[in-house]
N, CA, C and O of each residue as an XYZ file, in Angstrom:
292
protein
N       0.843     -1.174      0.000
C       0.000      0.000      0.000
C       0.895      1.246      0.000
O       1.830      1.500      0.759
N       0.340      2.062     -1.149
C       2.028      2.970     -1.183
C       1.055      4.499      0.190
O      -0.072      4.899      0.482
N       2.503      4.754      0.541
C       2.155      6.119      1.646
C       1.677      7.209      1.520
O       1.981      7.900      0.548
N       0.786      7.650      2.491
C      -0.518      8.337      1.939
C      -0.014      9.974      2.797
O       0.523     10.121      3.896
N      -0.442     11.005      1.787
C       0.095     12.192      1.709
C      -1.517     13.096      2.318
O      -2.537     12.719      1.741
N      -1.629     13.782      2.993
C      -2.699     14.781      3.025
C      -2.231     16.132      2.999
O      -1.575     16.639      3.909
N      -2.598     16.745      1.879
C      -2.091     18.108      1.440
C      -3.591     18.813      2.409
O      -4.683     18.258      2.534
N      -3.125     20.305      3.039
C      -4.015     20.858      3.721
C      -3.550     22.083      3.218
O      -2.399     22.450      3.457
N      -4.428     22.840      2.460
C      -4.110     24.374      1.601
C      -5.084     24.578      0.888
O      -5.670     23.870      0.069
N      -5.269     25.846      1.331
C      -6.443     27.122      0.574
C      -6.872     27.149     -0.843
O      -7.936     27.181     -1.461
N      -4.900     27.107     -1.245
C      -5.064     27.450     -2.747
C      -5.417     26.356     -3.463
O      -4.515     25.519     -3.453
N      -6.428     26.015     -4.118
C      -6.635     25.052     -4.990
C      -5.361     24.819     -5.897
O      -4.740     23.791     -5.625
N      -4.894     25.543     -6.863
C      -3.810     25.991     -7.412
C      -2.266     24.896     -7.169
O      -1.779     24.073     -7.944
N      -1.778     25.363     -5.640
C      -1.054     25.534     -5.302
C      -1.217     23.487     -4.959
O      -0.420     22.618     -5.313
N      -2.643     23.307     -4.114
C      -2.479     21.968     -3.934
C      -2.289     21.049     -4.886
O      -1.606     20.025     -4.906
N      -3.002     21.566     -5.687
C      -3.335     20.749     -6.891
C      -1.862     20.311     -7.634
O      -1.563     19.176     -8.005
N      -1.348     21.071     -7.700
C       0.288     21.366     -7.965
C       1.182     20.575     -7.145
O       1.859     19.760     -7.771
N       1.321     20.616     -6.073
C       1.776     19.542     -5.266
C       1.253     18.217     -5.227
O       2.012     17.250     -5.169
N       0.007     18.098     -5.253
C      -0.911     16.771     -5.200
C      -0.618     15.892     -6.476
O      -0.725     14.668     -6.407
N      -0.320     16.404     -7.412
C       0.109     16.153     -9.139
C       1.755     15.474     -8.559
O       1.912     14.331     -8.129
N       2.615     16.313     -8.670
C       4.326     15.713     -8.391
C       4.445     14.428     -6.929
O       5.362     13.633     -6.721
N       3.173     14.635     -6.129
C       3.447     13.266     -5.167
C       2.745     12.205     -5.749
O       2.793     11.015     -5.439
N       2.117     12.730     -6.585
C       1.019     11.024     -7.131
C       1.992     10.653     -8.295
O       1.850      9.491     -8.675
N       3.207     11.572     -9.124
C       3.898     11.378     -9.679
C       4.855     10.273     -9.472
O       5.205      9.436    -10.304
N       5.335     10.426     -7.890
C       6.150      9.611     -6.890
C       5.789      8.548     -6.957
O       6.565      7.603     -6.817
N       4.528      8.405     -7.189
C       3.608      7.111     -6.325
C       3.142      6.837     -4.467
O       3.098      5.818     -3.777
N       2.844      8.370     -4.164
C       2.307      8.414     -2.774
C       0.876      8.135     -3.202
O       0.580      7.824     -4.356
N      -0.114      8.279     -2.071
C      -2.032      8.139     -2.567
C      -1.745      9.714     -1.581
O      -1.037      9.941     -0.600
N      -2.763     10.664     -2.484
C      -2.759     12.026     -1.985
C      -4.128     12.553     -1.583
O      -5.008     12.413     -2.432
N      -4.458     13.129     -0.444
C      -5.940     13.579     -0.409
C      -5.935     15.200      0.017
O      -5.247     15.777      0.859
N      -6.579     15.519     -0.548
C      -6.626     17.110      0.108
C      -7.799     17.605      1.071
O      -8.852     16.979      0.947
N      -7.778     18.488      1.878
C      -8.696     19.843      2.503
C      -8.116     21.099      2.381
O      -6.966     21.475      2.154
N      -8.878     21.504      2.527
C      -9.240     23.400      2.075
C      -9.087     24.107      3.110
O      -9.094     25.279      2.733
N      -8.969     24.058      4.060
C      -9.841     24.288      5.263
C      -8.982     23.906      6.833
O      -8.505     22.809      6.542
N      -8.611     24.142      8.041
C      -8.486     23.338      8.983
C      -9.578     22.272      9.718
O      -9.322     21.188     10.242
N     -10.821     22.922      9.583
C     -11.480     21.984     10.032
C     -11.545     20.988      9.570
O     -11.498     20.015     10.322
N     -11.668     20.809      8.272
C     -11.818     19.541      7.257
C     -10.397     18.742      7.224
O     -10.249     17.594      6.806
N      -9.425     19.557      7.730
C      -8.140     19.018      7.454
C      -8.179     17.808      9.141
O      -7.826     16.631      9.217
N      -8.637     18.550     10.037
C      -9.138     17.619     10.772
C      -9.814     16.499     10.793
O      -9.283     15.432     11.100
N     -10.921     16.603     10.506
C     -11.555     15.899      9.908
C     -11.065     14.457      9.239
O     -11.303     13.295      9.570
N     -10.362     14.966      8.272
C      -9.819     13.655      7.115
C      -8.613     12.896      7.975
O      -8.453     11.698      8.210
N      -7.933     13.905      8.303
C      -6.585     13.008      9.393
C      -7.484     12.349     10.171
O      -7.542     11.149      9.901
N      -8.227     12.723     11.066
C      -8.682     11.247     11.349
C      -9.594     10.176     11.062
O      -9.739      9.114     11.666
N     -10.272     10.682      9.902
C     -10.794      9.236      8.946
C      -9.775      8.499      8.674
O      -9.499      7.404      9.164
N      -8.916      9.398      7.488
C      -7.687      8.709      6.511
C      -6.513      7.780      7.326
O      -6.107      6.675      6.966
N      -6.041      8.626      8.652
C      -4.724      8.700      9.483
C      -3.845      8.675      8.620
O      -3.296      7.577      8.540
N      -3.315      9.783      7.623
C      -2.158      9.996      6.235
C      -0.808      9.667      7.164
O      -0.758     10.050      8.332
N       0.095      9.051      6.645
C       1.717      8.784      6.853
C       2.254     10.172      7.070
O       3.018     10.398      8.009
N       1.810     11.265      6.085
C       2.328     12.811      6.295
C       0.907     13.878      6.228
O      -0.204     13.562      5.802
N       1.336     15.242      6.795
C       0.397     16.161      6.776
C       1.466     17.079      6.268
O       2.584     17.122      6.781
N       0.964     18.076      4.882
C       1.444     18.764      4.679
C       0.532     20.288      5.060
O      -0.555     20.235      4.484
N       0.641     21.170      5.602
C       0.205     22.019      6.661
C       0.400     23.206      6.023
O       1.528     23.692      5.946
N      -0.775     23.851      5.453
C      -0.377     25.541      5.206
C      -0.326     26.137      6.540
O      -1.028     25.444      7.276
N       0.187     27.100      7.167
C       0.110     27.876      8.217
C      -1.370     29.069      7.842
O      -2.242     29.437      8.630
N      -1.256     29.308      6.875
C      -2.415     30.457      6.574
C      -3.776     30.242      6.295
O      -4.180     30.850      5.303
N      -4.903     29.288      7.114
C      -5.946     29.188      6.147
C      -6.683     29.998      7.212
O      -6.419     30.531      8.290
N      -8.074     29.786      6.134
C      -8.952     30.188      6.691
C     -10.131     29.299      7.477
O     -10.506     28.168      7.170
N     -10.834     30.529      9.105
C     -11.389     29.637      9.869
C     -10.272     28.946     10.392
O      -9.174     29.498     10.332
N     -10.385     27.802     10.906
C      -9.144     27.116     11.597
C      -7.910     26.905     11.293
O      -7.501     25.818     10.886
N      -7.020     28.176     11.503
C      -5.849     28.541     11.297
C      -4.938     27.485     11.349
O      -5.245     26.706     12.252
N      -4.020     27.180     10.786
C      -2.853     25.722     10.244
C      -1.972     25.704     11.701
O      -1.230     24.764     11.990
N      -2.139     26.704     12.434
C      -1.253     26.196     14.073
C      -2.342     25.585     14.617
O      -2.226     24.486     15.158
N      -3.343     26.134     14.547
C      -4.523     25.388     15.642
C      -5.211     24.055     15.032
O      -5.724     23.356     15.906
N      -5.312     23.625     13.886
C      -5.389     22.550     13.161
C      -3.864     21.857     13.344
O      -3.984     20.656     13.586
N      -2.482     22.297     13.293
C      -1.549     21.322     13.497
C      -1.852     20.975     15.145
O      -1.483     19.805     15.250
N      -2.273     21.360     16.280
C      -1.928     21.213     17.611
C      -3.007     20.024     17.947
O      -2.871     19.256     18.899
N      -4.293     19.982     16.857
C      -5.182     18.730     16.847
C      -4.254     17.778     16.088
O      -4.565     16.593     15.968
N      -3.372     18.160     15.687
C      -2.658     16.769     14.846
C      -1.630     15.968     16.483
O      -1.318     14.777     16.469
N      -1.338     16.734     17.485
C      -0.832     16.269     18.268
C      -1.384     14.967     19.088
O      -0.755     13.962     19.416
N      -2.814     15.311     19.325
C      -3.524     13.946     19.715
C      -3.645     12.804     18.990
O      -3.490     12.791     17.769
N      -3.973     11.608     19.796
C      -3.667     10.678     18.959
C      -5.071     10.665     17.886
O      -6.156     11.170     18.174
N      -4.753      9.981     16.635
C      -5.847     10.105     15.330
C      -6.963      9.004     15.470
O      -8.110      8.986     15.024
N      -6.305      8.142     16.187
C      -6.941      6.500     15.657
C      -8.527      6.437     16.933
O      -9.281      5.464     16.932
């Protein structure tokens, strides 16, 4: 099962762009928009990595990373 990537960023653009060169790799990639949702999916998915904008909107990427501190499962 190849290692699973969760891109968390605003910019459609920008993810989409990154989400493209890791599926390139052969990671499985999922995105949110959002911190809440980025919550959310980490703990449906539990991704191998979180890639973390600091700037979103609504639940700001420090206060969405500090829910990444608890456990997911």
């Amino acid at each position: 099962m190849p290692e699973s990537i969760l891109i968390v960023e605003d910019e459609e653009s920008i993810a989409e762009s990154l989400g493209y060169n890791l599926k390139q790799e052969g990671y499985e990639v999922a995105f949110a928009y959002d911190g809440t949702e980025a919550l959310l999916l980490a703990r449906r998915l539990q991704p191998d990595l979180v890639l973390l904008d600091l700037l979103l909107p609504g639940v700001d990427g420090l206060a969405a990373g500090s829910g990444f501190s608890e456990p997911l499962a």
